[in-house]
N, C-alpha and C positions, 0 to 999 in steps of 0.2 A: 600350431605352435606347441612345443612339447614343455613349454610351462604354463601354470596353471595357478588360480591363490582365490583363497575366498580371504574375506574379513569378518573375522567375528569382532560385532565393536563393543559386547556388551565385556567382554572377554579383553578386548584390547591387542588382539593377536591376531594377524597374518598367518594362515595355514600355507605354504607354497610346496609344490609339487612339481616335480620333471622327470620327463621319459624322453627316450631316444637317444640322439646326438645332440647334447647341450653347447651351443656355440653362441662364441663371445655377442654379435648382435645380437640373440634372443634376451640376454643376460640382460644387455643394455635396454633393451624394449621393456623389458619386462620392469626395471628401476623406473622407468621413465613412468609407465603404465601404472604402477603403485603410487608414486607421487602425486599423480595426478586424479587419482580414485580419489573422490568426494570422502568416501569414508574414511579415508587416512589419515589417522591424525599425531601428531610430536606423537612420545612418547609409548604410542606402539612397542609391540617387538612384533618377530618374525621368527616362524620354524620351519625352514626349507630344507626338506625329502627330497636329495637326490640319490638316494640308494637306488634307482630303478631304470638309471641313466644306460643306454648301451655304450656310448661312449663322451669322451669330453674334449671337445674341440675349443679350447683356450688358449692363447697364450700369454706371458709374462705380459707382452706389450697391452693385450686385452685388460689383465688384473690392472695396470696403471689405469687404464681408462674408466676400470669401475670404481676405483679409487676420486680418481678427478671426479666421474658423476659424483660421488658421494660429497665431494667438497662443497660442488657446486648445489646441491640441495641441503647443505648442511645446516639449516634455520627447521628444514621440516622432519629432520632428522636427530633433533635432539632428544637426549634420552632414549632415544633408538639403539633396540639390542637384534641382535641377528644371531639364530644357531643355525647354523648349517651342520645336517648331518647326510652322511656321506658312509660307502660300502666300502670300495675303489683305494689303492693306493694313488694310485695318479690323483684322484678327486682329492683326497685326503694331503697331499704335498701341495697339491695348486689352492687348496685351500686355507693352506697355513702361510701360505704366501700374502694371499688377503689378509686374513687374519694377523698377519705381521705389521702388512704397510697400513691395515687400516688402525692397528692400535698409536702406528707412531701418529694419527691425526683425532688421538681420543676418541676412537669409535667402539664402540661395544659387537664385536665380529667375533665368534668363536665357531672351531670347528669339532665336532663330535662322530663319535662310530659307534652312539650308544643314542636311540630316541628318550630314554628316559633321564638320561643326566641333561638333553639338551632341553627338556620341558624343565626337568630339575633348575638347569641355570637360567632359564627365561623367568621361573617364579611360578610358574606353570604344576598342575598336578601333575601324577606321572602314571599313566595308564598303563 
């Protein structure tokens, strides 16, 4: 699978990483696959690196279903922030799309083309 995430718990942060062709089931695997890590806990964030992606096989109808996931986990998702940073214009449009639907549901989803404003806004040092 071309995504990938460690948890640093002491740190309170999600590292996530993707290569290849990022497509919407992995997306959804990989939500599920998080939730479900013992070490996950509320109030986490996440900083997922897809700059290294070859391409991105999403579509609109895909972003609604990560939306719905996210509803449906919405109790282990509180205080839950997420940077996604992204190379790609496509990456960058499809991800403001999340970032839209998921703020109309108070979720903390922001999209960056900068790894250091996106440590910056997680509260994170910035290397």
């Amino acid at each position: 699978m071309p995504i990938e995430y460690s948890i640093d718990k002491d740190l309170g942060v999600v590292f996530t990483t993707a290569s290849d062709v990022l497509r919407e089931y992995e997306l959804l695997e990989h939500k599920r696959k998080l939730i479900s890590d013992p070490d996950f806990k509320p109030g986490f964030v996440e900083l997922s690196d897809i700059r290294h992606i070859a391409d991105l096989s999403i579509t609109a109808g895909g972003i609604h279903r990560f939306v719905a996931q996210d509803d449906a986990d919405a109790e282990l998702l509180k205080d839950y922030k997420l940077a996604i940073v992204v190379s790609g214009a496509l990456e960058y449009a499809m991800g403001v799309i999340y970032e839209t639907m998921s703020s109309e549901q108070s979720r903390n989803v922001r999209i960056f083309r900068d790894m250091g404003l996106a440590r910056e806004w997680l509260g994170m040092s910035i290397e």
